[in-house]
C-alpha positions in Angstrom: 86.1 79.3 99.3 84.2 82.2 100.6 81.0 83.1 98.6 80.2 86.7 98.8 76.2 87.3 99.8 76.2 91.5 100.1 78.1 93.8 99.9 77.2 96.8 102.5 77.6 100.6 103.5 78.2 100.9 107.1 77.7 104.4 108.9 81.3 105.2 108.3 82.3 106.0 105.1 85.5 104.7 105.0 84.3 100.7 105.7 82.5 98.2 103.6 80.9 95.1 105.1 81.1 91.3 102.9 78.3 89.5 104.0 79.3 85.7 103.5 77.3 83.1 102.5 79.2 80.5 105.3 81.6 81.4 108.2 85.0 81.9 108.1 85.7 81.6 112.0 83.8 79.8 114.8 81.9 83.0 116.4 86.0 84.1 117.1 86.7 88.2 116.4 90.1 88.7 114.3 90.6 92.5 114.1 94.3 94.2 112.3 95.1 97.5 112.1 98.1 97.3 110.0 100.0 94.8 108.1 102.3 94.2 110.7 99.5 92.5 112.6 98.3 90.7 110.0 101.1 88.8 109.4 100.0 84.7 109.5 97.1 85.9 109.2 96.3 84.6 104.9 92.9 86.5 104.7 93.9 89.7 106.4 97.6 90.0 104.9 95.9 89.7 101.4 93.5 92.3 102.6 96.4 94.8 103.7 98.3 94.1 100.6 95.7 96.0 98.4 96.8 99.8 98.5 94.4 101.9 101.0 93.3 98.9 103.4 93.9 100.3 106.9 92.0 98.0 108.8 90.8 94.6 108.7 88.2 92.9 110.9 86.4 89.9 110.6 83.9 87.2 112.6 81.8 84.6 111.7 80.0 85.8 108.1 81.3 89.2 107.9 84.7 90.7 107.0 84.9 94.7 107.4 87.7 96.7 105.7 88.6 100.3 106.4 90.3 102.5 104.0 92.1 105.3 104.5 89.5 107.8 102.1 92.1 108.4 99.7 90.9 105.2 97.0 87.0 105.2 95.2 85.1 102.5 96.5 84.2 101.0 93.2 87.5 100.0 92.2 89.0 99.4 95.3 86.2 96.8 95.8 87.0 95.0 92.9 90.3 94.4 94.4 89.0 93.0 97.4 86.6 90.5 96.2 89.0 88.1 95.3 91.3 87.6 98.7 87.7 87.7 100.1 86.4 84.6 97.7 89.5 82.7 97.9 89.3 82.9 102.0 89.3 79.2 103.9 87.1 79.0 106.9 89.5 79.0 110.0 90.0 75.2 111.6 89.4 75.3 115.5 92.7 75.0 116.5 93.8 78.5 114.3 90.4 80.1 115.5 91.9 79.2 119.1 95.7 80.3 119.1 95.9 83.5 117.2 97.2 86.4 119.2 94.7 88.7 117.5 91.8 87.4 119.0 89.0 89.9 119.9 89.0 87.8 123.6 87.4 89.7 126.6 89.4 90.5 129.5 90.3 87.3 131.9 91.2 87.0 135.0 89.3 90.1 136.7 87.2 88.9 139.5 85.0 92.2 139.4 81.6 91.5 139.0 81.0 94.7 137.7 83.1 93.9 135.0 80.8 90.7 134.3 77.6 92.6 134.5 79.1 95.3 131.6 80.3 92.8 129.5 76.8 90.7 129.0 75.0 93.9 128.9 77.7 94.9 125.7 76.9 91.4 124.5 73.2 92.2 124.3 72.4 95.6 124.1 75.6 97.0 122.1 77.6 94.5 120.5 74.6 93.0 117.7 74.2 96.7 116.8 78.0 97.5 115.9 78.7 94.2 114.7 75.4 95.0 112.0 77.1 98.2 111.3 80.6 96.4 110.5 82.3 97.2 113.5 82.7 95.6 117.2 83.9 96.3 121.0 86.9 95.2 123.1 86.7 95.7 126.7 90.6 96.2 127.7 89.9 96.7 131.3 88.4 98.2 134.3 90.9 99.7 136.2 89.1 101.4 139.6 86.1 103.6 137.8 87.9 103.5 134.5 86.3 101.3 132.4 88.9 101.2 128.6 87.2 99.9 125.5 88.7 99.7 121.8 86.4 100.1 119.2 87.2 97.5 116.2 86.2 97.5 112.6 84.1 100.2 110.6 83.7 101.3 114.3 87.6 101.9 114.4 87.2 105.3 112.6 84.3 106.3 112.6 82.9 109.5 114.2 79.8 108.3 115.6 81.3 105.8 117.4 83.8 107.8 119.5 81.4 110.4 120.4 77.8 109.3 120.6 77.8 105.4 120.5 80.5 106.3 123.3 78.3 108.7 125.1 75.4 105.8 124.8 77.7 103.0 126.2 78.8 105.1 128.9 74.8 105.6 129.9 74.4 102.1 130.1 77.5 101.8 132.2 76.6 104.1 134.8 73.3 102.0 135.7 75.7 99.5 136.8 77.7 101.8 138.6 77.4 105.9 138.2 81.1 106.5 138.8 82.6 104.2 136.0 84.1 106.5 133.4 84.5 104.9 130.0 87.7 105.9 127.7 87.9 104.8 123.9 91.4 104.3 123.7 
């Protein structure tokens, strides 16, 4: 069972962050935006079956979820705290196969693509993940570098203009004609 440390704010108003006292996956991302996609998923389809719950995100200690700014926080928290408790920490085999894993794009033998993804790793990802949220590269296509934001960082404003605006900064010192698309 998952004991709940904190409860936090995150910069979007529409996300609270569980801090957990012990990890529910082995450093693995799980990120729904519906109930649909959380199906065999125990934690998250609990999550989505409380009214409001839009999103769902969750690694190692922390479990994000976004609400649609229709329910007060205060009660919809209550309702939350319980799947949250009950959660079991993922086995290595389920933190392996799920289809909903936050995995990085394989396959791509551009080194540009390695040299964004470790600078994300250190100089972006600690940040959003501490802020509830986290960062999917989908590709790099030419000078078209596609990146879903996950979590709190899912809806929030900041993230899709000025964290977006930051990231694509960083990106150009790699290469100044890489583009990069929230999508």
């Amino acid at each position: 069972m998952a004991k709940i440390k904190e409860i936090e704010r995150t910069p979007n108003p529409d996300a609270m962050r569980f801090v957990l006292a012990e990890p529910l996956t082995n450093g693995t991302t799980r990120s729904f935006e519906s109930a649909a996609e959380a199906e065999g998923d125990e934690l998250a389809s609990a999550l989505f079956d409380v009214d409001n719950v839009i999103n769902v995100y969750y690694v190692d200690k922390y479990v994000t979820v976004t609400q649609d700014g229709k329910a007060v926080w205060s009660e919809l928290l209550r309702k939350l705290a319980p799947p949250i408790r009950e959660a079991q920490p993922l086995t290595m085999e389920e933190d392996d196969t799920d289809v909903h894993l936050s995995k990085e794009v394989q396959g791509s033998d551009d080194p540009r693509l390695q040299q964004i993804t470790q600078m994300l790793d250190e100089q972006v990802r600690p940040y959003l993940l501490a802020d509830g949220g986290g960062l999917k590269v989908l590709g790099l296509e030419e000078n078209r570098l596609k990146v879903h934001y996950q979590g709190a960082c899912g809806t929030c404003p900041t993230a899709t203009t000025g964290t977006l605006y930051a990231i694509e900064s960083m990106v150009k010192r790699i290469d100044p004609k890489i583009q990069v698309v929230s999508v």
